[in-house]
N, C-alpha and C positions, 0 to 999 in steps of 0.2 A: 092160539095165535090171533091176533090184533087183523083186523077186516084189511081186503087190499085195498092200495088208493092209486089216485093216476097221477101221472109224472106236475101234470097242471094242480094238485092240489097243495103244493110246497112251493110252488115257482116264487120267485121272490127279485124284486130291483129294489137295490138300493142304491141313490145319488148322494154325492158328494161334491163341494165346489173345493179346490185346495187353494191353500191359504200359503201365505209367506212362513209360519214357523213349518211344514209339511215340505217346505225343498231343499234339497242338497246344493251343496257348495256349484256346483254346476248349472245350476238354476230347473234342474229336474224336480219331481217328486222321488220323495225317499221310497226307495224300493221294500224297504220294512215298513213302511206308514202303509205300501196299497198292502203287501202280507198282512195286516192286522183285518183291515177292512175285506182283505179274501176270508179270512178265519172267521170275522163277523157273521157275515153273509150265508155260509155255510153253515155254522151255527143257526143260523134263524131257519135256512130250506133241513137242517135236520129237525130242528124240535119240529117243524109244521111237521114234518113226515111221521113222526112217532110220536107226535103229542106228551114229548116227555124232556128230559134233560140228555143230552148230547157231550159227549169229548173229542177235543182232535185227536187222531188215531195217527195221522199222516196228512204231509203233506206229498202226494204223488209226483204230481209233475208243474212246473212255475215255469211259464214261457213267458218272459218280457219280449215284447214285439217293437214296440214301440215308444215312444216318451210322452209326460204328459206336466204341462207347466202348472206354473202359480196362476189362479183362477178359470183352468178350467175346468170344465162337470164332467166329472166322473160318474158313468152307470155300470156297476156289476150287477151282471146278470145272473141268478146261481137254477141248478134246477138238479136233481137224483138221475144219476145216471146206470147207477146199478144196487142192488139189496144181495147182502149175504144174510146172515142171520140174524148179525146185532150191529151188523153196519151197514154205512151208508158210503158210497161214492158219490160226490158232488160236484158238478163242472161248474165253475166260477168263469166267466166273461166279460172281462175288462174292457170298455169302451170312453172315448174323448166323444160326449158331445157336442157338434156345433150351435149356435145358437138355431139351426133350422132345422134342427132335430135330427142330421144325420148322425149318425157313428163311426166313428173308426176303431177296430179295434188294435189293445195293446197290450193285451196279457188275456192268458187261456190258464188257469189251474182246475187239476185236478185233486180235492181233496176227500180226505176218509175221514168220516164223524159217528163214532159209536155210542149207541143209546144204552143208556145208564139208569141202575135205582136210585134210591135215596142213597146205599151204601157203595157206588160207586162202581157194582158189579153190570157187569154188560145183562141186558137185556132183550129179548126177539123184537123187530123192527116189523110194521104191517108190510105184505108185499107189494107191488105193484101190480096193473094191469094190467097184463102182456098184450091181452087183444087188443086196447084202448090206446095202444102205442100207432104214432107214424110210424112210415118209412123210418125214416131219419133218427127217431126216438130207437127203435127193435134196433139196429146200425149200431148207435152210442150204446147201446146195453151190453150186444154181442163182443164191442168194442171191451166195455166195460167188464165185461167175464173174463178178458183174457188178461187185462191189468189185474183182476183180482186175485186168478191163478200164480202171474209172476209175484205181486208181492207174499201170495204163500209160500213160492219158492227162494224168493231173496231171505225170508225171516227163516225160512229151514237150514239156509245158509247162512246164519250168523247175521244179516244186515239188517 
């Protein structure tokens, strides 16, 4: 098994400013344009995590909160919120910010990214540090065990 790491060694921001082809007829952002850049994002905090190739497995859960127009900066925020064996849960944190640097946020997902060989077969993922966790961090994990239980129960169940 692959050494553990702490939740800080995958954390990942990446910005965004949106541009005029990026909005819908409403003068919002296309709600598939931020999906690509959630799946991006996730992508890069899984490879940091396992030092390897990654797949989306799932997308869990996609809360639009809020809207976000043509030229503002977008930061998603992603960071591991739980390790099963060859996957990964990943919370993605969607923020507008202002030129003063505050945030608001507009979207929360949670996505699954499993590490992969060269042949596409899943792979063990290193674990985390449970002691090296915050409050808050050990919370999203406990959180996160229980998301990872139902989706073994929805796939048992056909979905």
């Amino acid at each position: 098994m692959k050494k553990e790491k702490q939740i800080s060694d995958s954390y990942t921001e990446q910005v965004y400013v949106i541009r005029s082809s990026q909005i819908n007829g409403y003068g919002r952002l296309f709600g598939g344009q931020l999906m690509q850049w959630i799946d991006e994002t996730a992508g890069v905090v899984g490879r940091r995590h396992c030092e390897g190739t990654v797949t989306t497995a799932a997308i869990d859960t996609l809360n639009f909160k809020g809207p976000a127009y043509q030229n503002d900066m977008l930061v998603l925020v992603g960071r591991i919120t739980y390790i099963g064996r060859s996957s990964m849960e990943i919370r993605i944190d969607t923020y507008v910010e202002d030129p003063n640097g505050l945030r608001r946020s507009i979207n929360r997902a949670y996505v699954v990214m499993v590490a992969i060989d060269e042949h596409g077969v899943p792979v063990t993922v290193p674990g985390l540090k449970y002691d090296t966790m915050s409050v808050s961090e050990k919370a999203e994990w406990e959180n996160g065990k229980k998301r990872y239980e139902l989706r073994k129960k929805r796939k048992q169940e056909g979905f």
